[in-house]
C-alpha atoms as one frame of an Amber mdcrd trajectory, in Angstrom:
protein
   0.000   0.000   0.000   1.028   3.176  -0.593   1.303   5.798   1.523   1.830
   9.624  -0.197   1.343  12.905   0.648  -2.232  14.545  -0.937  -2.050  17.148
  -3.278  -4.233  20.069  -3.530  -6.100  20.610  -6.759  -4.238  23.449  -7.674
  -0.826  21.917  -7.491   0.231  23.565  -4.396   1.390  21.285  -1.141  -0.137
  20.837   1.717   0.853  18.968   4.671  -2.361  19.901   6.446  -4.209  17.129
   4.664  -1.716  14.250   6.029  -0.735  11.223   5.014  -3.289   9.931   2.380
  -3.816   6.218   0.733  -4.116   6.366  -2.756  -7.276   4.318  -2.882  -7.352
   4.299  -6.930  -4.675   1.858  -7.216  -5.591  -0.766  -4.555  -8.599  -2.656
  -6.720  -5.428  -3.178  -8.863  -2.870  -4.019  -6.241  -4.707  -5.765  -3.232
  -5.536  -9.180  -5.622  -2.068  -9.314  -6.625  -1.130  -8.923  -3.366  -3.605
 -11.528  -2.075  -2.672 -14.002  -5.083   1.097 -13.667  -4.080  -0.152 -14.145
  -0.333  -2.035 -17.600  -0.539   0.429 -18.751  -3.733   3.194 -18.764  -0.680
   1.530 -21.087   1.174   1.709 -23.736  -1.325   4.594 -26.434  -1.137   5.590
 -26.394  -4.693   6.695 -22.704  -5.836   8.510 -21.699  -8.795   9.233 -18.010
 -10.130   7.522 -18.232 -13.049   4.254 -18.690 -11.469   4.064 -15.355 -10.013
   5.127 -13.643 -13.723   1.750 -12.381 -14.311   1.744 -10.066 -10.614   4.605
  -8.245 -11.653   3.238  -5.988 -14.456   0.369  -5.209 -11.962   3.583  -4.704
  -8.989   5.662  -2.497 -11.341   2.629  -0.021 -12.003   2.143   0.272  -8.203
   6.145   1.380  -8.188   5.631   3.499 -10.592   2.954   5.089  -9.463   4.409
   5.830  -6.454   8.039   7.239  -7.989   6.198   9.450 -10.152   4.386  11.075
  -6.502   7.424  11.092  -4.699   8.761  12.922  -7.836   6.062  15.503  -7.485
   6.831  16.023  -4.370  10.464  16.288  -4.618  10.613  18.591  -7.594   7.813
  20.726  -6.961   8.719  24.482  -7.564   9.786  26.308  -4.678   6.954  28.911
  -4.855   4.220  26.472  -4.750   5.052  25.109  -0.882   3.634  26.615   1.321
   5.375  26.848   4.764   8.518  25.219   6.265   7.098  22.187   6.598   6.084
  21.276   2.870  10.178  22.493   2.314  10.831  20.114   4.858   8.551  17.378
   3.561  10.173  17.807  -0.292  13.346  16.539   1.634  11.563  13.402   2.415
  10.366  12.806  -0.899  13.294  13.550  -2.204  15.332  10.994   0.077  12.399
   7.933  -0.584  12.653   8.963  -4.434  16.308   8.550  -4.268  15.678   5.346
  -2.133  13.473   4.355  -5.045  16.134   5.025  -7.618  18.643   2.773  -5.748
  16.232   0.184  -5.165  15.721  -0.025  -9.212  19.790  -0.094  -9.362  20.512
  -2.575  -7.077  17.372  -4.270  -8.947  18.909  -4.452 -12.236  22.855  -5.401
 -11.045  20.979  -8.512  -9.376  19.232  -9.364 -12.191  22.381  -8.480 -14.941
  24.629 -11.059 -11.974  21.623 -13.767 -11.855  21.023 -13.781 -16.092  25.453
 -14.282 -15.870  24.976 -17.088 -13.945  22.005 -18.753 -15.118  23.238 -18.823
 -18.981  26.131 -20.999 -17.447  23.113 -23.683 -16.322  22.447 -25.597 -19.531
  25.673 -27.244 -20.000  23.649 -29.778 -21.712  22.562 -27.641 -24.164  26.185
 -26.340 -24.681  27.119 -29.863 -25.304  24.990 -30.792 -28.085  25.983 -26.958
 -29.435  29.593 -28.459 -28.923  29.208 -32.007 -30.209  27.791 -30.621 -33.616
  30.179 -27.664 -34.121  32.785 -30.685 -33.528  31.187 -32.565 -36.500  31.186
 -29.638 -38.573  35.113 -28.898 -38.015  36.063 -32.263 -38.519  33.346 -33.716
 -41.290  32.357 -30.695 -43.519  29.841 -31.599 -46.236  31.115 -33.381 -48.994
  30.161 -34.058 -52.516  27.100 -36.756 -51.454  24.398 -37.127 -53.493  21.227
 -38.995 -51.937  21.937 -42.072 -53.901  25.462 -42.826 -52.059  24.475 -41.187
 -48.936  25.020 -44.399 -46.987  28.376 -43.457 -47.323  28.540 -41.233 -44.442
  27.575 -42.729 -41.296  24.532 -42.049 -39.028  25.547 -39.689 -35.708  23.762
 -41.740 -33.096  23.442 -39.668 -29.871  22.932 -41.204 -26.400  21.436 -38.126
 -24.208  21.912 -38.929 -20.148  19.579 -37.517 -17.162  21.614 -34.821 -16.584
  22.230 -33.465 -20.041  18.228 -33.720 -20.840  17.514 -31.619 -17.759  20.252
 -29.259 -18.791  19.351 -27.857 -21.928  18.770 -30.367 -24.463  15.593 -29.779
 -26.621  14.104 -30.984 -29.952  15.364 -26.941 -31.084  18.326 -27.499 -30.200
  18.577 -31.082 -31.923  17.405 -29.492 -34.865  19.964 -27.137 -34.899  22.482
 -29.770 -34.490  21.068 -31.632 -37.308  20.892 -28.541 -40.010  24.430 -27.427
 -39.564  26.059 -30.375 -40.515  25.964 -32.014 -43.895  22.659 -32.436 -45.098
  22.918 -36.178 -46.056  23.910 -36.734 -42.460  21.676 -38.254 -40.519  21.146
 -37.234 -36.575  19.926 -39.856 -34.247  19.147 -39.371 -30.863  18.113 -41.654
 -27.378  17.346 -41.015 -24.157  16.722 -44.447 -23.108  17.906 -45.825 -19.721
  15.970 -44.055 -17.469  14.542 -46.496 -16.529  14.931 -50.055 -15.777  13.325
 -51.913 -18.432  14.663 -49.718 -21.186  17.960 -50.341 -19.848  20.698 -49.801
 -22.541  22.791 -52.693 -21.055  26.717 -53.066 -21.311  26.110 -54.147 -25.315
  23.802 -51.671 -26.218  26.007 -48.443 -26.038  28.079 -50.099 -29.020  25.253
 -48.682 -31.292  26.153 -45.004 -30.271  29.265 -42.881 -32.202  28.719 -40.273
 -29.055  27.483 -39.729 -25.833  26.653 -36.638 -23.731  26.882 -37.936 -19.921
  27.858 -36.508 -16.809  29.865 -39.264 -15.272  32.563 -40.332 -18.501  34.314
 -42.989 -16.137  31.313 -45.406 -15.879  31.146 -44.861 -20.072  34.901 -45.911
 -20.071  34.142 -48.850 -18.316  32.005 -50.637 -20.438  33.029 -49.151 -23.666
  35.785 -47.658 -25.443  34.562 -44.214 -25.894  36.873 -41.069 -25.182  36.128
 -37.504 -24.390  36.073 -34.908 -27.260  34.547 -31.624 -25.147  34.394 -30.913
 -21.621  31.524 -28.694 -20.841  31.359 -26.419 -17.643  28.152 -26.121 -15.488
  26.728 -26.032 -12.077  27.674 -22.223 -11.803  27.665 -20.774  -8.789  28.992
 -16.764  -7.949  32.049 -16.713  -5.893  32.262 -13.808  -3.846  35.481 -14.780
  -2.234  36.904 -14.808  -5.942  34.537 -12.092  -7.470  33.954 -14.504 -10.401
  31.191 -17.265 -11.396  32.835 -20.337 -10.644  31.399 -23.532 -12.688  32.761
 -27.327 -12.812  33.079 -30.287 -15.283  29.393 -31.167 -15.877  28.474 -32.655
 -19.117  31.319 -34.819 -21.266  30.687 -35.582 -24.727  32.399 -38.695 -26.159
  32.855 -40.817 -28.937  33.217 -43.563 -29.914  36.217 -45.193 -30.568  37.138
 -45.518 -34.100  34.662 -43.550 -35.172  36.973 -41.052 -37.279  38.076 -44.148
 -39.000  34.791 -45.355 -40.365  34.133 -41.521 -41.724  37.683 -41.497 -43.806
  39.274 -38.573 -41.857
């Protein structure tokens, strides 16, 4: 709610009114208010739920700068005694207040969008795995009747990497910037049990994008290509984002071989 200072019709200050509530705004504000209220008291919350208060949230601000800026910067001539003077220094401090609030606002939100682009490092990977297959197999002179010439890029896609950025777009994109007689496979099976791909079944992939390469080297001979960074955190100790080894894409062994490079 907020509390400002009324305003005589005529434009002139007066403190002998009080403290007003601007009532105009509050069939606006209060069900925002009263959304964002009982939404708290549910056990599952995430930010994006509460996108469609803050257009509502950001007019009550801005309401409220604009007064305080009335206030502030009101010509001397139309205040009326010492005390309006004295009040305009109020404003002006909460305006100011209001001005570092926004700051401090965007610097949070400039540090958090920093981070947060450092969170798909499955994404990155499959960005990674098919600018590697574009370095290192650029389109050749393949017509569709000896396209079986170039072999299929089978893609095994782990947990971790499918809840960090990998998406049908960005599949896609993987599959239109390489040759266009390649062909782009991709599997997420394993999750569970009974679509377990077993010790032998990882011999139909020519990559993987995992989190955990050792268990890989175990059963197969794969190796890494790309080490992706992830899990960012911001380091205040170090005044940097600090991120580790999170998503490894590999390939298969001998798989250079069977494309002739």
């Amino acid at each position: 709610v907020e509390v400002l200072v009324g305003l005589e019709r005529t434009g002139r200050l007066s403190i002998s009114k009080g403290f007003l509530v601007d009532t105009h705004w509050l069939q606006f504000l209060l069900p925002i208010i009263g959304f964002v209220f009982l939404y708290s008291f549910l056990g599952h919350k995430e930010m994006r739920f509460i996108f469609p208060a803050l257009p509502i949230l950001n007019l009550g601000a801005a309401v409220a700068m604009s007064k305080l800026a009335r206030l502030a910067f009101s010509p001397q001539e139309k205040k009326d005694d010492d005390a309006a003077k004295s009040f305009s220094w109020v404003a002006l401090f909460g305006f100011v207040c209001g001005l570092g609030c926004m700051l401090l606002s965007l610097c949070g939100s400039l540090t958090f969008v920093a981070v947060s682009k450092m969170n798909y490092p499955g994404g990155d990977a499959l960005a990674e795995l098919a600018s590697y297959v574009q370095q290192n197999y650029p389109p050749k002179d393949i017509s569709p009747t000896n396209a079986e010439e170039i072999p299929v890029v089978h893609v095994h896609i782990d947990v971790a990497s499918a809840m960090s950025g990998v998406s049908l777009f960005g599949q896609r994109a993987a599959q239109v910037s390489t040759d266009p007689y390649m062909e782009w496979k991709f599997s997420k099976d394993g999750y569970e049990e009974d679509r377990s791909v077993g010790q032998e079944g990882f011999d139909q992939f020519t990559h993987l994008l995992t989190e955990d390469p050792n268990s890989v080297k175990s059963l197969v001979g794969f190796h890494v290509i790309r080490t992706v960074q992830g899990n960012p955190r911001l380091s205040l100790a170090e005044r940097r984002i600090v991120t580790n080894d999170s998503i490894f894409v590999m390939e298969r062994n001998g798989w250079r071989d069977e494309m002739g490079n």
